[in-house]
LUMDRENVO-62996 format. One record per residue (C-alpha): x, y, z. Coordinates in steps of 0.25 Angstrom, whole numbers, padded with zeros to 4 digits, always signed. Layout:
residues N
XYZ...
END
This chain:
residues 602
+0220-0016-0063+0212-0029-0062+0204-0035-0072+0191-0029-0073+0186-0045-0076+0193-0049-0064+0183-0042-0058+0171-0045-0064+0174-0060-0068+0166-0070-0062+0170-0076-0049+0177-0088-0049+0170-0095-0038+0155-0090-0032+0143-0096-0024+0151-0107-0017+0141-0117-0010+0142-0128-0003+0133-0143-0008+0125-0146+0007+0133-0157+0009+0147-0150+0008+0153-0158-0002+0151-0148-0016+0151-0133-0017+0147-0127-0028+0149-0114-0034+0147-0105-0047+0159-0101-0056+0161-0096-0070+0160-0106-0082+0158-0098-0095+0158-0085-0088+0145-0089-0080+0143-0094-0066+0142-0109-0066+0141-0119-0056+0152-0130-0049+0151-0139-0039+0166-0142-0032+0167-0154-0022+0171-0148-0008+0183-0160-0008+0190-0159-0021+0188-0146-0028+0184-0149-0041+0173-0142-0047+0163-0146-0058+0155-0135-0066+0140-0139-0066+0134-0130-0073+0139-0123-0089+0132-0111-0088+0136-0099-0098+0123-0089-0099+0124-0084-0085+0127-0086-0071+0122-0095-0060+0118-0086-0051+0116-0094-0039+0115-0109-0034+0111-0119-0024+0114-0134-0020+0101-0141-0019+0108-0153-0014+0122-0158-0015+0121-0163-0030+0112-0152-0036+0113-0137-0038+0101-0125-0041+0108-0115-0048+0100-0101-0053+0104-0094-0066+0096-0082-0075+0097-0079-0088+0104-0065-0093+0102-0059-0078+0086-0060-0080+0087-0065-0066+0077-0075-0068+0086-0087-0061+0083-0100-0066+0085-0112-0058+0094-0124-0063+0098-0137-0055+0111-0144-0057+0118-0155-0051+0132-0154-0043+0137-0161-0053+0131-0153-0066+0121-0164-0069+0106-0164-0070+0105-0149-0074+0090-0145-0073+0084-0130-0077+0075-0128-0066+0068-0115-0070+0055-0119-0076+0053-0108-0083+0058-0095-0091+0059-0080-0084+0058-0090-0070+0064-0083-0060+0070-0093-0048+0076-0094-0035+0079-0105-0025+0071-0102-0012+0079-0113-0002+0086-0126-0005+0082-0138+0003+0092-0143+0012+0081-0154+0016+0078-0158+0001+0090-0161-0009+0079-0162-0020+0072-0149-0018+0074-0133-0018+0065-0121-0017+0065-0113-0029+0056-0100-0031+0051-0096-0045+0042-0086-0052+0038-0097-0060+0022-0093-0058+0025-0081-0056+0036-0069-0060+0032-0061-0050+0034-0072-0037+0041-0083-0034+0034-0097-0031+0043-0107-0023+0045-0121-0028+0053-0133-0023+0062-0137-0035+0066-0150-0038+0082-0148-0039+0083-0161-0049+0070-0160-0057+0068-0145-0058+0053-0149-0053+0045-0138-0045+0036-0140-0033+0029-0130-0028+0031-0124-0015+0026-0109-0013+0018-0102-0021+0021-0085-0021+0008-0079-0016+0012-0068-0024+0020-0062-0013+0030-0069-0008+0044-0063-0011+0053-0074-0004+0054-0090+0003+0059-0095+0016+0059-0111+0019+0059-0116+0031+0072-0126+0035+0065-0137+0032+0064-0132+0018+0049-0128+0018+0044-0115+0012+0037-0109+0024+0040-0091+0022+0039-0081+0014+0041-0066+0011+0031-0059+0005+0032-0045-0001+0020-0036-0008+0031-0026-0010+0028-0020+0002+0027-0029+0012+0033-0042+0014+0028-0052+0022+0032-0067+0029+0023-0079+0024+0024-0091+0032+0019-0106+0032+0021-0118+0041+0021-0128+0029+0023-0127+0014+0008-0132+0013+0003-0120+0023-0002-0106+0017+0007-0094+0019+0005-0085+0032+0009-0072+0032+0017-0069+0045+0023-0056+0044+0022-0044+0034+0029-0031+0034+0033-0019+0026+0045-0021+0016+0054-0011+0025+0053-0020+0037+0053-0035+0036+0056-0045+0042+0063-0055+0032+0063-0071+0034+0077-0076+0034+0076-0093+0036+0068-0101+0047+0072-0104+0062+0076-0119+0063+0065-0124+0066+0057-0119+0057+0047-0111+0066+0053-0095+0065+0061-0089+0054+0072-0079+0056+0069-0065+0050+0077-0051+0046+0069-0040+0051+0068-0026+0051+0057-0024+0058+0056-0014+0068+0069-0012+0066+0080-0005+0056+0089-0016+0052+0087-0030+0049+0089-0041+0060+0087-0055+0061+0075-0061+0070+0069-0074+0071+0054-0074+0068+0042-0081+0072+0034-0087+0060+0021-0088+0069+0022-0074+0073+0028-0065+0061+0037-0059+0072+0050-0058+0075+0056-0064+0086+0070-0066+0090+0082-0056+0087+0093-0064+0079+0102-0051+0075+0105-0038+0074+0113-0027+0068+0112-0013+0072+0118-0008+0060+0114-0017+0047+0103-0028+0044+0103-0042+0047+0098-0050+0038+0106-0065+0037+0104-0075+0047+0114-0088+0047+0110-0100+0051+0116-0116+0051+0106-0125+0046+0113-0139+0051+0113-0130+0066+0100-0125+0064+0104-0112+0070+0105-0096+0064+0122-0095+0066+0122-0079+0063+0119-0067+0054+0126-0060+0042+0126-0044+0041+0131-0035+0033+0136-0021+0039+0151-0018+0030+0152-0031+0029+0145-0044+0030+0144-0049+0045+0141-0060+0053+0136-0063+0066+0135-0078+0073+0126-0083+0083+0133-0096+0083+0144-0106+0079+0142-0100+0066+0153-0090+0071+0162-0100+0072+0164-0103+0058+0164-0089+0054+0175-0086+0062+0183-0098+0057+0181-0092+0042+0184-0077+0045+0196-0083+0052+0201-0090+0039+0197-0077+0032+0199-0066+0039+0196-0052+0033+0183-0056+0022+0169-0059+0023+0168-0073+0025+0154-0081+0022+0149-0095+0023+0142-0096+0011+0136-0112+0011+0136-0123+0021+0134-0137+0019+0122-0144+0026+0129-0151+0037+0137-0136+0040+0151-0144+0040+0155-0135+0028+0155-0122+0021+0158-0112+0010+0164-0099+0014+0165-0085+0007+0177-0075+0009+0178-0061+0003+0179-0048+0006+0178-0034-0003+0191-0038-0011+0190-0053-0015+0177-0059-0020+0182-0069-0012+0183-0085-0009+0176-0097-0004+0180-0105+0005+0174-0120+0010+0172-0120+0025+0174-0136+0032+0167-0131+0044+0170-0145+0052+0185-0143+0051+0184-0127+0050+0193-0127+0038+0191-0117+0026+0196-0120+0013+0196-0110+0001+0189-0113-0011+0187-0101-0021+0192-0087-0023+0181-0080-0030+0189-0071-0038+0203-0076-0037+0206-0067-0048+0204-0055-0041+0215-0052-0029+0210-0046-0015+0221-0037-0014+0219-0030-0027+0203-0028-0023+0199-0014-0016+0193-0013-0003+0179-0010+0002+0177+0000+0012+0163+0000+0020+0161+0015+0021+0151+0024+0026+0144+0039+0023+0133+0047+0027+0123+0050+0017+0118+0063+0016+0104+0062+0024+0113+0055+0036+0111+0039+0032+0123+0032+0031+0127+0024+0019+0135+0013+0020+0145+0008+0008+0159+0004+0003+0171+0013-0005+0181+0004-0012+0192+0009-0015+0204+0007-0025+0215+0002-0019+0227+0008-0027+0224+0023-0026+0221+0035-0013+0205+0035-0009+0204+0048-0014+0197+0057-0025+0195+0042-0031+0185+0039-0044+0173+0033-0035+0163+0022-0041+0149+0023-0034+0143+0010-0033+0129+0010-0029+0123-0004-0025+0110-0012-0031+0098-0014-0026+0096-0004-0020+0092-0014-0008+0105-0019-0007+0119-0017-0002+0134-0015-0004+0140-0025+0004+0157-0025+0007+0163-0037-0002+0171-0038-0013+0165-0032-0026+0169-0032-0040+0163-0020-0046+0170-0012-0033+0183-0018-0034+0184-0015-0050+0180-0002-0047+0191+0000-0038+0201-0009-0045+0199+0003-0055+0202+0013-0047+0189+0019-0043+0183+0020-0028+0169+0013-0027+0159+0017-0017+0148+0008-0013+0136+0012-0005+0124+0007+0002+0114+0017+0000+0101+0018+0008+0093+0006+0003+0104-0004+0004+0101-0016+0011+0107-0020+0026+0105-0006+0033+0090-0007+0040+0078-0002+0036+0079+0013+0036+0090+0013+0028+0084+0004+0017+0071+0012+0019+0079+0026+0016+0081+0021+0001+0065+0020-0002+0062+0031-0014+0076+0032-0014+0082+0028-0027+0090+0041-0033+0087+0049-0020+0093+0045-0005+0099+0032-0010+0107+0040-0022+0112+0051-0013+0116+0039-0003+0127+0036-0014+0130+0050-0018+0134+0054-0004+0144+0043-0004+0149+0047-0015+0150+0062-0009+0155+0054+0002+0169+0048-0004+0169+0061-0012+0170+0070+0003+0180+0058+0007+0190+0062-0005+0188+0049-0011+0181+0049-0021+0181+0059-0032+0170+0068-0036+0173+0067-0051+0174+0053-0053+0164+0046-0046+0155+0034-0054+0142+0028-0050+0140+0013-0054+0129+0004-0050+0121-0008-0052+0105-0010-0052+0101+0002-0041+0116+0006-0042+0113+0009-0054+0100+0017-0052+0109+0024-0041+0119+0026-0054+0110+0032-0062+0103+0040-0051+0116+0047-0047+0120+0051-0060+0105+0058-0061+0105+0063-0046+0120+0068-0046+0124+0069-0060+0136+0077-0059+0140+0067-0046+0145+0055-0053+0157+0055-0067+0149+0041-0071+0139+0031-0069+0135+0015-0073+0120+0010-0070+0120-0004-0071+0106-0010-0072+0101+0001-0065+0087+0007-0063+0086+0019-0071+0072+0023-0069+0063+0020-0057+0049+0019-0065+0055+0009-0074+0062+0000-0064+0050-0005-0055+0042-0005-0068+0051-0017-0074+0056-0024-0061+0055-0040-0062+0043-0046-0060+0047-0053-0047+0050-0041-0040+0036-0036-0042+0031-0040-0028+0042-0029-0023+0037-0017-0032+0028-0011-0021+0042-0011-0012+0049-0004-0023+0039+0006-0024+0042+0009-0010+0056+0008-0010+0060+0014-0026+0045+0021-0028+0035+0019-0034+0034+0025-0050+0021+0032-0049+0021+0037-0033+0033+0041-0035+0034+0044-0049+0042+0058-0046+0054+0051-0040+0055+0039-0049+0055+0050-0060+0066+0058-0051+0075+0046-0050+0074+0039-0061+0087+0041-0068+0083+0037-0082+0072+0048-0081+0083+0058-0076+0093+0054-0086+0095+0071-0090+0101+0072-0076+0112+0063-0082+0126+0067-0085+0134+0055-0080+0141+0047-0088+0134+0032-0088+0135+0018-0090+0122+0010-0089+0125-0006-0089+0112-0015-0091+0108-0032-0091+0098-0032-0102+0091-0042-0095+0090-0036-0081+0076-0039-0073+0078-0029-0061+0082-0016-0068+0079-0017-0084+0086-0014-0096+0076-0004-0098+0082+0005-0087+0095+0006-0091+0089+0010-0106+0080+0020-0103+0094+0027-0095+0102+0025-0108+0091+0031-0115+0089+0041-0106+0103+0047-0106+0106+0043-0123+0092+0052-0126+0100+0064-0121+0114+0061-0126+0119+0055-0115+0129+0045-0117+0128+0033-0109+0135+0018-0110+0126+0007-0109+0132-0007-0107+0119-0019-0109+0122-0034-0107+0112-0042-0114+0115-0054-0105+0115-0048-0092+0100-0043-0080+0104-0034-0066+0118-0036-0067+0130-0041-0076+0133-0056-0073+0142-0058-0085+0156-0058-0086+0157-0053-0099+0147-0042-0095+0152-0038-0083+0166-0037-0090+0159-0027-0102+0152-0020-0091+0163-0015-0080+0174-0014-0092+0165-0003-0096+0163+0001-0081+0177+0003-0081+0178+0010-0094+0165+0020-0090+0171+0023-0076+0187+0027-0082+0181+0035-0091+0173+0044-0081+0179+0041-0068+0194+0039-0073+0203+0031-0061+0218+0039-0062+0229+0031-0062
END
């Protein structure tokens, strides 16, 4: 049996990028239990730490020029990112956040200015994002689009102007355009929420973009789009049976070289000599996923990912000139591929006809029949299971028990309809979407009916709760992490930058006073008599998408009536553990909680 913190350890090695000469990569790696910063010379290997951070993780990073690096970071999981500026050599550390409960993001980084990059803030604002062009040595601030109120999202040109937008009044969502940053705003396109067509980067000469739409259609495809116009134009890709929503392109070639798509797996398809160098890497690594994750500007080089459901994986450095590929890091060298459990893509019919698509891990050591199953519903719900490797599944498994991903109606990448079946869904379609794949595995004889367990996260965790209200006797146990317990509640206390989307939740959750009666039917926290599960609820006291309060008002639901329940809170922690030491106190009790009701036999 392997170490529970072998799985749950931070990696060794993550977000490997290259500097846009070539010559550094940087990365992010634990010091003091947090993810820190390092910058390795491509030539000899020795890496320097540039930043001592010991309250929290950098969450993510870029190279503003080849001496100096933007890093974000929040504080406890509030989520507001800061923005901090560092050079390659840890020198010259600024705080660029000018502000406390400042939320930022980085909108583009300027290839064609070293001193500048394009930051967004809710600096005037909580509820919108302004855009400003930082200053990456001084912290100074400039100015360069104001949020009209509505816009929910930034495109430059490749020039590095500022030239579209999206804009959303929670409904409908709209394309903004100007010819210069001096110009007012035109709207060019508007459409409903459920069909859009979404700007992806500009045509190389600046005049067109390129757009996923599903207009008129079912599934996502990529078109070019004409700016005068607001219409579509030209046909880039198709898929028949999933959404297409990433276009690849070479700046230095000034041509799109492909599209990535996700049916079981990721996929690629090449317009170009792009192909080329795809097949040379899938030749050297045949058999996992392999992705080009940074390029420098001149495309002579590159960093490569390689992994697959049963490694984490490793990066490789890429000499695209010679066509050499060189091994740099093994992400978790810790953890042995040949001791990790497969993940199967499988298939079910729901029981209204849809099909659901998902994944079924399973332990390697024992027979795939009447097995403890672990259901493990995704968050979102607008999101997606995806086939790679996964620590929480592979602990599972290493454990003994079967896990059973599914991609309920809702989850992103299977075309509109199938998104649209989910709307004033939550507890109703979407939950029996689950249940009938656990029914599924039951009919199959591998799973068995007295020992199965739901856990999720976020709206797997509402989908925890819910199963245990909507099919009490259905499941031996349960753990809600950070889920939404009750409906009226939730939309009450979401951040306030998520306000502009409220009238879209309305129409896709509900809305509390037009649809009061089905709110109240399917809010688990207000149907908590209907609960005879044994449960586990897991909360981040500082979480700003789904509160603390939700999780209370469950344990105080199910403790008025007697009802034991065990409730794990982590004073430093928002939507999600990040800690070691909390994610090692969380799944030890995972563990404990699921051998007590779902017992593995030797």
């Amino acid at each position: 049996m392997i170490p529970l913190e072998d799985f749950y350890k931070k990696p060794a090695i993550i977000n490997v990028k290259l500097s846009p000469d070539g010559k550094h990569i940087a990365y992010l790696a634990p010091f003091a239990r947090q993810l820190n910063l390092f910058v390795m010379p491509v030539s000899s290997h020795e890496k320097t730490r540039i930043t001592s951070i010991e309250d929290r993780d950098i969450s993510d990073y870029v190279w503003a020029n080849n001496d100096r690096l933007i890093y974000l970071k929040d504080r406890d999981g509030d989520e507001n990112t800061r923005l901090y500026a560092i050079g390659s050599d840890g020198s010259k550390a600024v705080d660029m956040t000018p502000e406390e409960t400042v939320k930022c993001g980085i909108v583009d980084v300027l290839d064609k200015d070293d001193n500048h990059i394009l930051v967004q803030m809710n600096l005037r604002n909580r509820e919108i994002f302004d855009v400003y062009r930082l200053q990456v040595y001084t912290g100074e601030l400039q100015l360069t689009a104001e949020n009209p109120g509505n816009v929910s999202s930034w495109v430059t040109d490749h020039d590095g102007h500022l030239l579209l937008a999206t804009t959303t009044d929670g409904v409908n969502t709209g394309i903004l355009h100007r010819k210069t940053e001096t110009d007012q705003w035109r709207n060019i396109a508007t459409y409903n929420f459920k069909e859009v067509a979404s700007p992806l980067f500009f045509t190389f000469d600046n005049q067109s973009i390129y757009v996923a739409s599903n207009v008129g259609r079912d599934k996502s495809a990529i078109f070019s789009f004409e700016l005068e116009t607001g219409k579509e134009t030209e046909l880039i890709f198709q898929h028949p049976e999933v959404d297409v929503g990433r276009l690849l392109f070479s700046k230095k070639r000034k041509v799109i070289t492909g599209v990535a798509f996700t049916i079981a797996k990721l996929q690629y398809r090449f317009f170009d000599e792009r192909e080329r160098l795809q097949q040379f890497i899938d030749g050297k690594l045949p058999g996992y996923i392999n992705s080009v994750t940074s390029m420098n500007r001149d495309e002579t080089c590159c960093t490569v990912y390689s992994g697959s459901d049963r490694t984490r994986g490793s990066y490789y450095f890429c000499d695209i000139s010679s066509m050499a590929l060189t091994k740099m890091f093994d992400l978790s060298p810790w953890l042995r591929e040949n001791d990790m459990a497969e993940m199967t893509p499988i298939a079910y019919p729901a029981r209204d006809g849809l099909t659901i698509h998902g994944y079924l891990t399973l332990p390697g050591d024992r027979e795939p029949a009447s097995l403890p199953l672990v259901v493990h519903p995704h968050g979102g719900p607008w999101h997606r299971d995806v086939w790679g490797f996964d620590p929480t599944v592979q602990f599972l498994a290493n454990r003994g028990f079967a896990v059973l991903q599914m991609n309920f109606r809702g989850s992103t990448g299977y075309g509109r309809a199938f998104m649209k079946a989910s709307f004033k869904q939550w507890g109703l379609s979407m939950q029996d979407d689950i249940t009938d794949g656990v029914q599924y595995l039951i009919d199959q004889g591998i799973a068995n009916p007295q020992k199965i367990a739901i856990y999720g996260g976020s709206y797997g965790g509402y989908a925890t709760l819910a199963g245990i209200v909507k099919t009490p006797g259905f499941y031996a146990c349960a753990i809600d992490g950070f889920g939404v317990s009750n409906l009226f509640s939730f939309l009450e206390t979401i951040p306030p930058y998520w306000k502009p989307y409220l009238e879209m939740m309305y129409e896709m959750v509900g809305h509390p006073e037009k649809d009061k009666q089905l709110f109240t039917e399917n809010s688990p926290a207000l149907n908590a008599d209907k609960i005879k599960t044994p449960l586990m609820i897991v909360q981040g006291k500082n979480d700003p998408r789904v509160k603390k309060s939700e999780s209370d008002q469950m344990v105080e639901a199910l403790r008025s009536r007697g009802v034991s329940v065990e409730y794990l809170v982590k004073e430093d922690e928002g939507h999600g553990f990040r800690n070691e030491e909390n994610m090692f106190d969380f799944y030890r009790a995972v563990e404990a909680f699921l051998m007590k009701h779902i017992p593995v036999q030797p």
